[in-house]
C-alpha positions in Angstrom: 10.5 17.5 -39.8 12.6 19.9 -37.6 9.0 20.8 -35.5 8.1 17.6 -35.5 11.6 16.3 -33.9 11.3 19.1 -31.5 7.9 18.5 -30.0 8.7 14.5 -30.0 11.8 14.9 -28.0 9.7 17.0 -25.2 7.0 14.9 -25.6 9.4 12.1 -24.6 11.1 14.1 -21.9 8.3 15.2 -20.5 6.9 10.8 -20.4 9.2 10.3 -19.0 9.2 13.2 -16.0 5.8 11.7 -15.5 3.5 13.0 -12.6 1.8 16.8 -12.6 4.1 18.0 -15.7 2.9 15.3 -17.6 -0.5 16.2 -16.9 0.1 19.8 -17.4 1.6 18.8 -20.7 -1.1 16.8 -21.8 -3.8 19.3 -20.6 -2.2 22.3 -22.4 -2.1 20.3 -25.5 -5.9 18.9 -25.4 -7.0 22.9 -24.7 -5.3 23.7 -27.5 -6.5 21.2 -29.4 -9.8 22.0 -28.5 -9.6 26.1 -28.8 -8.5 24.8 -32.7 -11.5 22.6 -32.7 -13.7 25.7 -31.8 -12.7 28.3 -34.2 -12.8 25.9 -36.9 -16.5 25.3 -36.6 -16.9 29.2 -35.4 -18.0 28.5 -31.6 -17.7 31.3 -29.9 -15.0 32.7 -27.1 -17.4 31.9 -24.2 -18.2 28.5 -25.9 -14.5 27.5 -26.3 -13.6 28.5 -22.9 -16.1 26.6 -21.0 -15.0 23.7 -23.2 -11.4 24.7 -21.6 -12.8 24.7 -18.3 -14.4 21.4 -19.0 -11.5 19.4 -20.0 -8.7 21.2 -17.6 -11.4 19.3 -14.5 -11.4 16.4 -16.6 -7.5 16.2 -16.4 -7.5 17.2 -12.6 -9.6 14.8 -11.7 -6.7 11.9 -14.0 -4.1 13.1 -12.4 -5.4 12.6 -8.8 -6.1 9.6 -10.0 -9.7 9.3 -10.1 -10.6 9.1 -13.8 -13.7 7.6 -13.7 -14.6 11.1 -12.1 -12.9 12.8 -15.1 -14.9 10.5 -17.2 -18.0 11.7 -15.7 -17.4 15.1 -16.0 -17.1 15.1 -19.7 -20.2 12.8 -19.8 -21.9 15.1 -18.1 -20.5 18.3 -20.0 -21.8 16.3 -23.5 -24.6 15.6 -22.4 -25.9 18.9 -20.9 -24.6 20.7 -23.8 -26.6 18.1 -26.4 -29.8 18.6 -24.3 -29.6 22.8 -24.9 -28.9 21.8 -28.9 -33.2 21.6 -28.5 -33.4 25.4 -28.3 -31.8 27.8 -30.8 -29.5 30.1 -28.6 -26.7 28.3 -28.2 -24.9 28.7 -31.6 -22.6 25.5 -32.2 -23.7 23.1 -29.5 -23.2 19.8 -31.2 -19.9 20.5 -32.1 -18.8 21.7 -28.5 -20.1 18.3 -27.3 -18.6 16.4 -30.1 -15.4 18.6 -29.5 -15.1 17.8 -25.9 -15.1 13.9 -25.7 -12.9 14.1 -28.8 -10.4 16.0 -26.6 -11.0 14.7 -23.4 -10.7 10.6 -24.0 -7.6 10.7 -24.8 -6.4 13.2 -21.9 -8.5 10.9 -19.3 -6.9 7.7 -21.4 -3.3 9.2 -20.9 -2.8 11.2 -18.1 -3.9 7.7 -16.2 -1.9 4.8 -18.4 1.3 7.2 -17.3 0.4 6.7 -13.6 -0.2 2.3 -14.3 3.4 0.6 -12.8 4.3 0.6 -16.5 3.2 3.6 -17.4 6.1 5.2 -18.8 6.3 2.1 -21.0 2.6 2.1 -21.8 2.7 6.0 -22.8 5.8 5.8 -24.9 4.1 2.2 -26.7 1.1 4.3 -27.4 2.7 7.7 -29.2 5.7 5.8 -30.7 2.8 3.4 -32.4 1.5 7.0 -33.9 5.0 8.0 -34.8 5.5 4.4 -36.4 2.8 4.2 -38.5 3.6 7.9 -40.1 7.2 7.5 -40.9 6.2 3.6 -42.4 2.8 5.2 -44.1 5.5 8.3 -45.7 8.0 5.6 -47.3 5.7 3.4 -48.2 3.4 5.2 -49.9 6.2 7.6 -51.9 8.2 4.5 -52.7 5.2 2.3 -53.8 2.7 4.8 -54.3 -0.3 2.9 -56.3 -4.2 3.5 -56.0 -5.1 6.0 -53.2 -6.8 5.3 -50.2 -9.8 7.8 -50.1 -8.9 10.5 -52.7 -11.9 12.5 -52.0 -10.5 13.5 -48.6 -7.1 12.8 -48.1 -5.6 12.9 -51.9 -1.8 11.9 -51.3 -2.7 8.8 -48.6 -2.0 5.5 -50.5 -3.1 1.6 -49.8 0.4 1.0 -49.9 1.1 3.9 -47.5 -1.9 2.2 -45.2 0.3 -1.3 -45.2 3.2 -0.3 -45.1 2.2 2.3 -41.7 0.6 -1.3 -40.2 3.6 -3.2 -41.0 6.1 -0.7 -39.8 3.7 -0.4 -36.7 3.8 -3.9 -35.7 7.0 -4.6 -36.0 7.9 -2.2 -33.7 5.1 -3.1 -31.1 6.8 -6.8 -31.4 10.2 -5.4 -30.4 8.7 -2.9 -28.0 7.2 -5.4 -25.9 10.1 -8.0 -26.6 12.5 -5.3 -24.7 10.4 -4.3 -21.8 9.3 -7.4 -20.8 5.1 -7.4 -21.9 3.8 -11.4 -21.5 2.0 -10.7 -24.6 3.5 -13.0 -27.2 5.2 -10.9 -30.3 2.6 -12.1 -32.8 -0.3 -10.6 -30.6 2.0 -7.2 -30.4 2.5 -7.4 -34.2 -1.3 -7.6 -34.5 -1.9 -4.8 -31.3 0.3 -3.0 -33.3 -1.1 -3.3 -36.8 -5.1 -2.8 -35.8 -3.7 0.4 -34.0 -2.2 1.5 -37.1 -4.8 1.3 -38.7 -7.2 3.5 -35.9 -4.5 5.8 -36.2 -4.6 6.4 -39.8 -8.5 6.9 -39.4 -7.9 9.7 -37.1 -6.2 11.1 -39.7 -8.9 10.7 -42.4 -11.4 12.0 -39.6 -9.2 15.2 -38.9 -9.0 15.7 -43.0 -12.8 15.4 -43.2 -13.2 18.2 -40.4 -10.7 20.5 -42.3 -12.5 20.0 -45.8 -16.2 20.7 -44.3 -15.0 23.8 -42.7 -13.2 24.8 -46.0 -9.7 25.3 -44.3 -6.4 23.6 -44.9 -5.0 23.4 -41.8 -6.2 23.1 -38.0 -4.7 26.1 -36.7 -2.0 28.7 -37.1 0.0 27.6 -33.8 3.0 26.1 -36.0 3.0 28.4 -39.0 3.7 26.5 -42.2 3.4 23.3 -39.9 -0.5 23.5 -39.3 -2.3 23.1 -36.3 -1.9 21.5 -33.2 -5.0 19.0 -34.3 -2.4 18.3 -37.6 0.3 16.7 -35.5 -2.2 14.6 -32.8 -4.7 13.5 -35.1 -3.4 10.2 -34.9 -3.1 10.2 -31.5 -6.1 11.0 -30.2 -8.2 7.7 -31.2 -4.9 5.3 -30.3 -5.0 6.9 -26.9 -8.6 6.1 -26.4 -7.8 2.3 -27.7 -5.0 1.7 -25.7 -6.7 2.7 -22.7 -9.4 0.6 -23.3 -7.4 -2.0 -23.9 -4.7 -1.2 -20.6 -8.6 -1.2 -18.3 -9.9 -4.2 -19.2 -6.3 -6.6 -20.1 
């Protein structure tokens, strides 16, 4: 709870900052989540550095606000790197490829929502809907408890924990908006708020199906007794993509 108090309030302060250090931030963090990405399915060094290399162009190319271009870059990256899966040399190749959009949508997806006029707004809708969903999934499910969710890959998680997460979710995407002003009306918050709960919560079950076919427990070592780096965004990482979808085409 401490760690994860800590690394929100940067997070927040760092949203807020905006410009180059939030790029840096979210850069550093989608390397790292990356680098974790590569050792749990064995890729090597060279493998997970050019994925590093990759996805620090990607989030160049967001910040100077061109990220179509970053989107092309880790296009092209995937693609070049599922063409060479033909041949036998390069060990790991589909999960590099896999590895890279996984960790570069959501850098592309944030890095440019936080430079939209409401982009502060935007970022802090998108993590706190993450945050949201947890702490409503935790009560939920420990105060309710009830028939799990998908036992076979994430034991404790709970249909209750699943409602309770979208209910908790979309309240606060109702009062979100409310306060800053959105023209959306709070029922279509409540329900933006919900459905990303819900993608959330499935980037959780994704990140526990990872873990359990490479037989560890958590991502990485980064936070000790607190996992992985890939443990604390798991959520994150689809709601980015979502949102930004959403933020390009509203």
């Amino acid at each position: 709870m401490i760690v994860g108090g800590f690394l929100a309030a940067v997070a927040i302060a760092d949203i807020w900052v905006g410009g180059p250090a939030f790029a840096v931030m979210v850069a550093a963090f989608v390397c790292l989540v990356f680098w974790e990405w590569g050792v749990m399915h064995g890729l090597p060094p060279k493998l997970r550095w050019l994925g590093v290399a990759v996805l620090l162009a990607a989030s160049a190319l967001a910040a100077l606000a061109q990220p179509l271009e970053g989107l092309a870059v880790l296009a092209v990256a995937t693609v070049a790197l599922l063409a060479l899966s033909a041949g036998a040399r390069l060990q790991g190749k589909r999960w590099i490829s896999t590895g890279l959009l996984y960790a570069g949508l959501p850098a592309v997806a944030l890095i440019w929502m936080r430079a939209q006029p409401d982009g502060f707004a935007l970022v802090m809708w998108t993590m706190a809907i993450v945050w949201a969903t947890d702490i409503g999934a935790y009560f939920a499910g420990r105060g309710i408890g009830g028939p799990k969710l998908w036992p076979a890959i994430s034991p404790n998680k709970t249909w209750a924990g699943l409602f309770g997460g979208a209910a908790t979710a979309g309240i606060f995407s109702a009062v979100f908006g409310h306060f800053v002003g959105w023209p959306q009306s709070p029922a279509l918050l409540f329900a933006l708020g919900a459905v990303l709960a819900c993608v959330a919560q499935a980037g959780d079950f994704f990140e526990s199906w990872l873990k359990r076919r490479a037989g560890v427990k958590d991502s990485g070592t980064l936070l000790r007794s607190h996992g992985g780096i890939m443990d604390r965004v798991d959520g994150l990482v689809p709601v980015a993509c979502v949102v930004g979808l959403w933020v390009a085409t509203r």
